[in-house]
DRENPA-3360 file (N, C-alpha, C; in nm, 2 decimals, always signed):
BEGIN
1 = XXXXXXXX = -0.29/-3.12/-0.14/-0.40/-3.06/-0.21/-0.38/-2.91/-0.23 ~ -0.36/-2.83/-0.35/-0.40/-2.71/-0.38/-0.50/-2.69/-0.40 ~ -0.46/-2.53/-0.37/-0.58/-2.46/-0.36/-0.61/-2.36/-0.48 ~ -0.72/-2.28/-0.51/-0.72/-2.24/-0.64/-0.60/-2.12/-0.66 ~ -0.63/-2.06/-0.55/-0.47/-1.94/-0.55/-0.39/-1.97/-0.58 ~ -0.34/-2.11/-0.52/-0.19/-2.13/-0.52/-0.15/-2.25/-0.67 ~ -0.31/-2.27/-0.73/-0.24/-2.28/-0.90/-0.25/-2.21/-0.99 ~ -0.33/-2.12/-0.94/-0.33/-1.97/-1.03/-0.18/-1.93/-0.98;
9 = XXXXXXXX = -0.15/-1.91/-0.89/+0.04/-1.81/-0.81/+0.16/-1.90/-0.92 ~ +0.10/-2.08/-0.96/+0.21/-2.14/-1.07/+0.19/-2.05/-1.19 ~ +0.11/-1.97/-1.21/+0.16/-1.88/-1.36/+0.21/-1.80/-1.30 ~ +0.32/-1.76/-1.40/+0.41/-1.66/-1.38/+0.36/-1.52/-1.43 ~ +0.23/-1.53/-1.46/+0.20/-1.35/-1.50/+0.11/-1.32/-1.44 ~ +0.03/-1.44/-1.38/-0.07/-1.40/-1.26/+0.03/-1.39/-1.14 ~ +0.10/-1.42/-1.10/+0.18/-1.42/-1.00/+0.24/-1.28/-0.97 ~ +0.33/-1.24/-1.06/+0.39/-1.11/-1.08/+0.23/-0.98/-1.08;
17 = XXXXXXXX = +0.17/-1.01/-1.18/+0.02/-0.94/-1.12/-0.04/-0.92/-0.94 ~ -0.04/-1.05/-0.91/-0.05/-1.12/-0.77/+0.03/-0.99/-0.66 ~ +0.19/-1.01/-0.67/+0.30/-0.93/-0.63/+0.29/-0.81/-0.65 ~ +0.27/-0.75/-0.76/+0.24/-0.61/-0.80/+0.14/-0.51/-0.72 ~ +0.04/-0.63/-0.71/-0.10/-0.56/-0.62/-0.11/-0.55/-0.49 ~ +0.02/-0.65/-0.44/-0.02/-0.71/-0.28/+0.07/-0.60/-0.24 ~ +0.17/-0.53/-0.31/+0.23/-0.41/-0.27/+0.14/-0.34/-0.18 ~ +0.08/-0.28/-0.32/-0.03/-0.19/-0.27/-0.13/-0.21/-0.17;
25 = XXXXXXXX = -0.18/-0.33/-0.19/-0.24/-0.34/-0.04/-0.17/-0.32/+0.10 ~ -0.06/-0.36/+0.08/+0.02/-0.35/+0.18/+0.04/-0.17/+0.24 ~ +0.04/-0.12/+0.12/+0.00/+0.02/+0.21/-0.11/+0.08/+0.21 ~ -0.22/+0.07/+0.16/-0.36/+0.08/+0.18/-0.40/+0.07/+0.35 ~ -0.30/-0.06/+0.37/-0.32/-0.12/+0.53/-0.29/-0.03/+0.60 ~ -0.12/-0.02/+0.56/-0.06/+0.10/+0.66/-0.19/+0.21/+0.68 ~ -0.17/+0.27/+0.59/-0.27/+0.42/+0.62/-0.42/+0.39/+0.66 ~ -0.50/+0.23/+0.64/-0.58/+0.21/+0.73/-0.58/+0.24/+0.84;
33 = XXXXXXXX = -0.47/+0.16/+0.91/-0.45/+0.17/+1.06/-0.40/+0.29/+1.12 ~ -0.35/+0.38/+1.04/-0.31/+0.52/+1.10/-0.41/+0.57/+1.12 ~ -0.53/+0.56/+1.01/-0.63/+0.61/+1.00/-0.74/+0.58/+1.13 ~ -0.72/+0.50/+1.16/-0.78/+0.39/+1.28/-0.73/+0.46/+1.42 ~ -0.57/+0.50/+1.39/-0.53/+0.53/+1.53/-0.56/+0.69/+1.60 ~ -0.57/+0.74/+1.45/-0.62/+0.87/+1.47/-0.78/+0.87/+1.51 ~ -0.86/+0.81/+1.50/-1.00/+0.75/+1.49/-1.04/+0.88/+1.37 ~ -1.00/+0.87/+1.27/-1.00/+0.93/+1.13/-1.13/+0.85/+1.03;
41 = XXXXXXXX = -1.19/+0.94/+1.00/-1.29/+0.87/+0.88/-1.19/+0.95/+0.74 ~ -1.30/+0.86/+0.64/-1.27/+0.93/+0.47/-1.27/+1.05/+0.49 ~ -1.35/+1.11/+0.58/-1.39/+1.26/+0.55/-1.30/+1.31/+0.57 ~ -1.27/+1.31/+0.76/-1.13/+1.37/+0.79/-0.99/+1.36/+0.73 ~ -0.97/+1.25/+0.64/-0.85/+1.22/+0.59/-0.87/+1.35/+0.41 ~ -1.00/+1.32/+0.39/-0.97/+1.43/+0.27/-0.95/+1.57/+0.33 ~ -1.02/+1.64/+0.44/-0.99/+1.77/+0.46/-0.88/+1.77/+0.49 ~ -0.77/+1.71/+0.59/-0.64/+1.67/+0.58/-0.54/+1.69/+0.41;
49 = XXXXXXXX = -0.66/+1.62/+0.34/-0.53/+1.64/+0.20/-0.57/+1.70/+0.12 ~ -0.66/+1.81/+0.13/-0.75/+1.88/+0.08/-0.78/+1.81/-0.05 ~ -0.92/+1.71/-0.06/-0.95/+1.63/-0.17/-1.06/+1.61/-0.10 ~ -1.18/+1.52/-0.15/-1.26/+1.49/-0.13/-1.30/+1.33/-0.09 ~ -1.39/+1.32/-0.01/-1.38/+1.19/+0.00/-1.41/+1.07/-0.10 ~ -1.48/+1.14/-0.19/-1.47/+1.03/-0.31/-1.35/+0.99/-0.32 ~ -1.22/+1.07/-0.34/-1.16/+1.08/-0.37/-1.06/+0.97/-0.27 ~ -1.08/+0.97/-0.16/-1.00/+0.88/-0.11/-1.08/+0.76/-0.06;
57 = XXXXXXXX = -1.17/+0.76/-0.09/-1.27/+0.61/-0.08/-1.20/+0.54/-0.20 ~ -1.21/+0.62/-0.31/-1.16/+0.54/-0.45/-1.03/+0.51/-0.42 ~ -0.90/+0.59/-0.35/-0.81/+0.56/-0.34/-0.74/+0.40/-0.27 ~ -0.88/+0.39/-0.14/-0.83/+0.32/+0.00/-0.96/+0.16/-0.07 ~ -1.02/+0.18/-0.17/-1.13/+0.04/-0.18/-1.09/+0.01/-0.27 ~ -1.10/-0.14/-0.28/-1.06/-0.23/-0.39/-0.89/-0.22/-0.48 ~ -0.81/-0.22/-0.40/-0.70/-0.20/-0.43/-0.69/-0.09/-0.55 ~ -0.77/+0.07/-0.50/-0.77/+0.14/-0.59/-0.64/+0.23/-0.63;
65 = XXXXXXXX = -0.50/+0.22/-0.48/-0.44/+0.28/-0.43/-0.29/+0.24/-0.56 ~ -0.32/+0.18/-0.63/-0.21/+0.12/-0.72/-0.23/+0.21/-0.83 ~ -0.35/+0.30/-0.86/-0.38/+0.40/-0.95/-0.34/+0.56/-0.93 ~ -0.31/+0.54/-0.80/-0.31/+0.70/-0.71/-0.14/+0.77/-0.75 ~ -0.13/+0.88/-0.82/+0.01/+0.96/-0.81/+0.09/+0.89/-0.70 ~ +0.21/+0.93/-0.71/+0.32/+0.96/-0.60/+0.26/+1.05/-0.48 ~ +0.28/+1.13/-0.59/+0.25/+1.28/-0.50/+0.14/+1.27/-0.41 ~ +0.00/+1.19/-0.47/-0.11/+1.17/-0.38/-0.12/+1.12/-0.29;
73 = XXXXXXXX = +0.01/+1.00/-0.27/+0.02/+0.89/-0.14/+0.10/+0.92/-0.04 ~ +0.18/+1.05/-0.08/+0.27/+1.11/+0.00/+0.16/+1.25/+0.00 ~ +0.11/+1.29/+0.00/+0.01/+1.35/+0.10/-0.09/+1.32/+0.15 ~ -0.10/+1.18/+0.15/-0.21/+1.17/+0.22/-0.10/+1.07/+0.34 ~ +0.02/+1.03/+0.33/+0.10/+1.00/+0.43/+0.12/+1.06/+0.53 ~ +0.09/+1.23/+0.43/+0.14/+1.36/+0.57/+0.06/+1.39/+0.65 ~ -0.07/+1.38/+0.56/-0.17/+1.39/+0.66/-0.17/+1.32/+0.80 ~ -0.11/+1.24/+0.75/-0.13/+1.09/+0.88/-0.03/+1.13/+0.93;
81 = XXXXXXXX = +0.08/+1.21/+0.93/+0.19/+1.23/+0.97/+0.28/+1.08/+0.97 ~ +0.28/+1.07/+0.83/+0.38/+0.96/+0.83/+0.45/+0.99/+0.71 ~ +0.60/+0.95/+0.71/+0.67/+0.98/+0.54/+0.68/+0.82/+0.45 ~ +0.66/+0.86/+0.34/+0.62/+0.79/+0.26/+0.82/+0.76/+0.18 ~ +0.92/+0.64/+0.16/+1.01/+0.67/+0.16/+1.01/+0.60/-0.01 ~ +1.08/+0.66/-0.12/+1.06/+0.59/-0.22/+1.21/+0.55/-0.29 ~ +1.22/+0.47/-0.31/+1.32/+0.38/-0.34/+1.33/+0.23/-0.44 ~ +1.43/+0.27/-0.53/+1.45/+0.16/-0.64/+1.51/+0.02/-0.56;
89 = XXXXXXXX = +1.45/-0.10/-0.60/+1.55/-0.23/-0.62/+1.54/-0.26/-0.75 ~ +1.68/-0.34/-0.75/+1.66/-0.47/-0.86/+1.58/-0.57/-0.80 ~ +1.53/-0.61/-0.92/+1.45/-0.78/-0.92/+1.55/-0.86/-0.85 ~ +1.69/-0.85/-0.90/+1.78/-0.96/-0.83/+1.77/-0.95/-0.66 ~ +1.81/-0.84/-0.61/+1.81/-0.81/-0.50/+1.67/-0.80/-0.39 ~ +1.52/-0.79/-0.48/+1.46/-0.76/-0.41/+1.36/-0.87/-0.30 ~ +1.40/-1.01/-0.32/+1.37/-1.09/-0.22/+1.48/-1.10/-0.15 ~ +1.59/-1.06/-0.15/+1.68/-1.04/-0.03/+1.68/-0.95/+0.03;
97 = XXXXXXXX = +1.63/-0.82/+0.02/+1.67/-0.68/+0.06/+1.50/-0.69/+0.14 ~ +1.42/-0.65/+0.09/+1.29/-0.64/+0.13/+1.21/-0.67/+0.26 ~ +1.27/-0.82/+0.27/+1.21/-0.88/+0.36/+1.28/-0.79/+0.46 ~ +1.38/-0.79/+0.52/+1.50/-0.74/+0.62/+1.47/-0.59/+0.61 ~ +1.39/-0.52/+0.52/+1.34/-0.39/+0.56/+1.23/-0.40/+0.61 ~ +1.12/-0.49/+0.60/+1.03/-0.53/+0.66/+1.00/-0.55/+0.80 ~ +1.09/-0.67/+0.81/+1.15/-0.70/+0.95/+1.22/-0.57/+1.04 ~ +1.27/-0.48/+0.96/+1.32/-0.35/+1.03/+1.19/-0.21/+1.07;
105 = XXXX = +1.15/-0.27/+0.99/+1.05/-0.15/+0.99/+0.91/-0.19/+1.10 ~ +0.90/-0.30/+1.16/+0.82/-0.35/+1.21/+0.88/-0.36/+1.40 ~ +0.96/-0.40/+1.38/+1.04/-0.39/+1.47/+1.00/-0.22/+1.53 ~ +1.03/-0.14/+1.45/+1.07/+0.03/+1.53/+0.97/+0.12/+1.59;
% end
């Protein structure tokens, strides 16, 4: 039995949509939990990147964070004191490569 996700995930352009966004969530999370470890609100994270908290509420809700500059995610990475590392794959490569950075990065 499927489920509605996983026949919506059989189209290939919801899927790639699907992939594209879960990115971003994926670092939304990160800087959640930094945000967590610091016991950091919105507030403290904008005077940190000198912005406002609207400004990073819109960033950190509803997968807003797929809208946000470079530049924006890497200062608000610094803020947290974390570096933000950016780097190309190929499509061919990137379900080989990825995971195994994942796995590395989780590990350290």
């Amino acid at each position: 039995m499927k489920g509605t996700l996983n026949r919506k995930l059989e189209d290939p352009a919801y899927r790639a949509e699907f992939e594209h966004r879960r990115r971003f969530l994926d670092l939304e999370i990160q800087i959640l939990l930094a945000m967590e470890d610091k016991k950091w609100t919105y507030e403290d994270l904008a005077k940190a990147v000198g912005t406002t908290r609207q400004n990073i509420w819109r960033d950190l809700k509803n997968g807003g964070l797929h809208k946000a500059s470079l530049d924006r995610v890497d200062r608000i990475a610094g803020a947290l004191g974390l570096c933000v590392h950016h780097f190309l794959v190929s499509h061919k490569n990137e379900k080989k490569i990825l995971p195994k950075l994942q796995k590395l990065l989780k590990a350290a």
